[in-house]
C-alpha positions in Angstrom: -8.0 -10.2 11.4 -7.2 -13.6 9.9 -8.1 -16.4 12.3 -9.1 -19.8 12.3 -11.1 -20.8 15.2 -8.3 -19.1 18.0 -5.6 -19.8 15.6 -4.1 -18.0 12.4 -5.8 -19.0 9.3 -3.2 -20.8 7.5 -4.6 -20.1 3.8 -4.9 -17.0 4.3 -1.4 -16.7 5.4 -0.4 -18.3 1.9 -2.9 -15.8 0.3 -1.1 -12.7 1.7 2.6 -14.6 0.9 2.1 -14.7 -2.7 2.4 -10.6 -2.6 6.3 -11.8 -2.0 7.0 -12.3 -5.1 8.1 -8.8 -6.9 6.2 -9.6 -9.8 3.2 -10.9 -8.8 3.5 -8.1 -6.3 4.1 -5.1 -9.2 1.3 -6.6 -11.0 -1.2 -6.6 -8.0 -0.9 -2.6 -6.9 -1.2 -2.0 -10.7 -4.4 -3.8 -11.1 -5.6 -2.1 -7.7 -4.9 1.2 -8.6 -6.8 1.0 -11.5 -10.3 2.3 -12.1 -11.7 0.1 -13.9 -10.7 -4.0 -14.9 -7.9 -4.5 -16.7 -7.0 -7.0 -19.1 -3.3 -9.3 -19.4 -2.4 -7.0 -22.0 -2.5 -3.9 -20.6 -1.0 -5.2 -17.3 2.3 -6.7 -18.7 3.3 -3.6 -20.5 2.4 -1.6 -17.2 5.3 -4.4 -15.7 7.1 -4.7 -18.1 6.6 -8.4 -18.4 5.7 -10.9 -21.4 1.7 -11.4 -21.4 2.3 -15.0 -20.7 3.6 -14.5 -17.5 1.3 -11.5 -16.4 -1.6 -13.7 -17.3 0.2 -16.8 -15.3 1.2 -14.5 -12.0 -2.5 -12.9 -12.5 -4.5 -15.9 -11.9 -2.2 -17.1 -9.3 -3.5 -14.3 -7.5 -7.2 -14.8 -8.2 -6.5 -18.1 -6.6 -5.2 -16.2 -3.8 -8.3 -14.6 -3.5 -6.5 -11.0 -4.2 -8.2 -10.1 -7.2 -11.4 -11.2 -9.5 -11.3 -12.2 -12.6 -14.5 -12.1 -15.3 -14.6 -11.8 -19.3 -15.6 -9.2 -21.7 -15.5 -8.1 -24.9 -13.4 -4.8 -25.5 -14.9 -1.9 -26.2 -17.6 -1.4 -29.7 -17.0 -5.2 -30.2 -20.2 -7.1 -30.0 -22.1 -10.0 -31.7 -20.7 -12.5 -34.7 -16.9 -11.7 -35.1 -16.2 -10.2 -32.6 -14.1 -12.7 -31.0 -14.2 -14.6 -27.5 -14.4 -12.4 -24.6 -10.9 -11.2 -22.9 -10.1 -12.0 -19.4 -10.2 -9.0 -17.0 -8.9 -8.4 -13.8 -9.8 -6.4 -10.5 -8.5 -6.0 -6.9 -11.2 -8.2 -5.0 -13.2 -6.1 -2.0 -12.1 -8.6 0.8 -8.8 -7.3 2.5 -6.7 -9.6 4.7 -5.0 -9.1 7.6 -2.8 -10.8 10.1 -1.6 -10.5 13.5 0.7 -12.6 15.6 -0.7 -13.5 17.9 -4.1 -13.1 16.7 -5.8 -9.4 17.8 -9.3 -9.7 17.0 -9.8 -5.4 16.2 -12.5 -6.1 14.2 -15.0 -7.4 16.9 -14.0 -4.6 19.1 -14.6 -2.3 16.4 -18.4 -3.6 15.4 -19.1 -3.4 19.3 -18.2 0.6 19.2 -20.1 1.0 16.2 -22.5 -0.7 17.1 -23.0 0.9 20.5 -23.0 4.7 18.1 -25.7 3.2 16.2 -27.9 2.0 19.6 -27.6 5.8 20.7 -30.9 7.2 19.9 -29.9 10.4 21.1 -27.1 11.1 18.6 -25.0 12.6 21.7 -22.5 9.3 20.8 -22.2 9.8 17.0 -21.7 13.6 17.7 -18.8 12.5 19.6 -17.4 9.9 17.2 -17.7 12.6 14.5 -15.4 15.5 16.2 -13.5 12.5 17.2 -12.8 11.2 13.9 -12.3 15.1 12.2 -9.3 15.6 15.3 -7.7 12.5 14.1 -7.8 13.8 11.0 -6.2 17.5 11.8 -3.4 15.1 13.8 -2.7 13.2 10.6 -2.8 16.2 8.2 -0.3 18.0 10.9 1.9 14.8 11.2 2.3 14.3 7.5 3.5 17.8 6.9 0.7 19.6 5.3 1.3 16.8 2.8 -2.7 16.0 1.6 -1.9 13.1 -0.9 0.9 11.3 2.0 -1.5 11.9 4.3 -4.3 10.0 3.0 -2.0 7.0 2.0 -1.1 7.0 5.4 -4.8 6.5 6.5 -5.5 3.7 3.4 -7.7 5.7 1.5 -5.5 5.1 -1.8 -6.0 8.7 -3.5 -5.8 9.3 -6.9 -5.5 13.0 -8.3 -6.5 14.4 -11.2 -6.1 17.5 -13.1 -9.2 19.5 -12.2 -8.3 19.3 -8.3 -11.0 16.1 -7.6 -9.1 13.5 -5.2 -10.8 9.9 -5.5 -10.7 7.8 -2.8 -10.0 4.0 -4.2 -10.2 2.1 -1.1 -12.1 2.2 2.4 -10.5 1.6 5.2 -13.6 0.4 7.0 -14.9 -1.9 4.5 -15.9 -4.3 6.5 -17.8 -2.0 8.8 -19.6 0.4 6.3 -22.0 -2.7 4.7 -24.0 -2.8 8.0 -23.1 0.6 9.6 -23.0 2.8 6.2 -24.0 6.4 8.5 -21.8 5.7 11.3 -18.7 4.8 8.8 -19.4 7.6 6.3 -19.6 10.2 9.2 -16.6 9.2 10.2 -14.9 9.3 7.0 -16.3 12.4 5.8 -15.3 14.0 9.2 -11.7 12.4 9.1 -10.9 13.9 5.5 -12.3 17.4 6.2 -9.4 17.0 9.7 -7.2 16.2 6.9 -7.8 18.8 5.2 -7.5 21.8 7.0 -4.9 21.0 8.6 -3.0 19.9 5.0 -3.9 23.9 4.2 -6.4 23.3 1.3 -9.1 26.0 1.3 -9.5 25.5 -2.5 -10.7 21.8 -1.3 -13.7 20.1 0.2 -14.6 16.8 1.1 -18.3 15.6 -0.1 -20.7 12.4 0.7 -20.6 10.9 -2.9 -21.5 6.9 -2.2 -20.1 4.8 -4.8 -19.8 0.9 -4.6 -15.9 -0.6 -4.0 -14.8 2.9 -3.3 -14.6 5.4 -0.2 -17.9 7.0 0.2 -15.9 10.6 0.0 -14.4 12.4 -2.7 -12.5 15.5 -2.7 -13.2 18.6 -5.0 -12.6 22.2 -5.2 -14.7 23.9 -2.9 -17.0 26.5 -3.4 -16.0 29.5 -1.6 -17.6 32.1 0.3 -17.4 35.8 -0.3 -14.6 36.1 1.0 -13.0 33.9 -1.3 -12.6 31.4 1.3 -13.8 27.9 2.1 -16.9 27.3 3.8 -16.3 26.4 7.7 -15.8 22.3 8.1 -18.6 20.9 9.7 -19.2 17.7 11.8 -21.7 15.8 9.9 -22.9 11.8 9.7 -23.7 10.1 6.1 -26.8 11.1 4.7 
């Protein structure tokens, strides 16, 4: 939610309005999908654009508050000679979002956390977990058995690789997983592993793997039984 007191926020509005632009726009989703900073270079030939513009439509959205900028030396270049440091760029951690009228999801959403996390019994988070791994089945079964659609759909942003691993470059709960880290990771772990079998991947499992500005899940091949055949999912919270 983007609010102002009870009204919409009207930078932030402007922030999320500069994605209108097709270029600026190209050039955001390829410095997000990236794994790592990228400099002007690299992202006008990804666009297709003259480095002069990339680096003018690139800072225009640092001043949006989209992505981060800092500067470092390439890399093996270091002390005399080795030139002023290039400027990089990276999609920022703070996502925006608007609603007309305003809908204020995220307060209800750190009361129901909350309210797992007060639950001394577990009984709640047990719940929240089974919960969160059915939503998961319904998502895998509504995207077709699609696993790669499936998790777009959800926000997680995956990116395969050749060995079968599925990162996950984006959280969907962000904002929630700072102060409720076990409750969030539980429920992401259990959502994935819903995804999962119901996308028909026995060959794939979904593991805990915390890493900063990422999803605290990544997907790998599983190791499998016997039988040849993936281990049961289970309903677990974030160790």
């Amino acid at each position: 939610m983007v609010r102002n007191g009870s009204s919409l926020d009207p930078d932030a509005l402007e922030r999320l309005s500069s994605l209108g632009d097709p270029v600026r726009r190209r050039l955001y989703e390829y410095v997000r999908d990236c794994d790592e900073a990228t400099g002007r270079d690299d992202a006008a030939n990804a666009t297709g654009i003259s480095r002069t513009l990339a680096a003018y439509h690139l800072d225009k959205l640092v001043d949006a508050g989209l992505l981060t900028a800092a500067y470092a030396r390439p890399p093996g270049r270091s002390g005399p000679g080795a030139g002023r440091p290039a400027k990089i760029y990276s999609r920022a951690t703070q996502g925006l979002t608007v609603s007309v009228p305003p809908r204020d999801y995220e307060l209800l959403a750190q009361l129901l956390v909350s309210s797992v996390d007060r639950d001394s019994t577990g009984t709640v988070r047990e719940i929240v977990n089974l919960a969160a791994y059915d939503a998961g089945q319904r998502v895998g079964t509504e995207a077709g058995g699609d696993l790669l659609s499936a998790l777009n759909g959800c926000g997680y942003q995956p990116k395969a690789s050749e060995d079968g691993r599925v990162d996950l470059c984006n959280c969907p709960f962000h904002a929630l997983s700072d102060e409720h880290r076990d409750v969030v990771c539980g429920l992401n772990h259990n959502l994935i592993r819903g995804v999962l079998d119901a996308s028909g991947q026995p060959d794939a499992e979904a593991e805990l793997a915390f890493r900063p500005g990422r999803c605290c899940v990544i997907i790998h091949k599983a190791q499998l039984d016997s039988s040849g055949s993936r281990r049961p999912a289970r309903h677990v919270a974030a160790e």
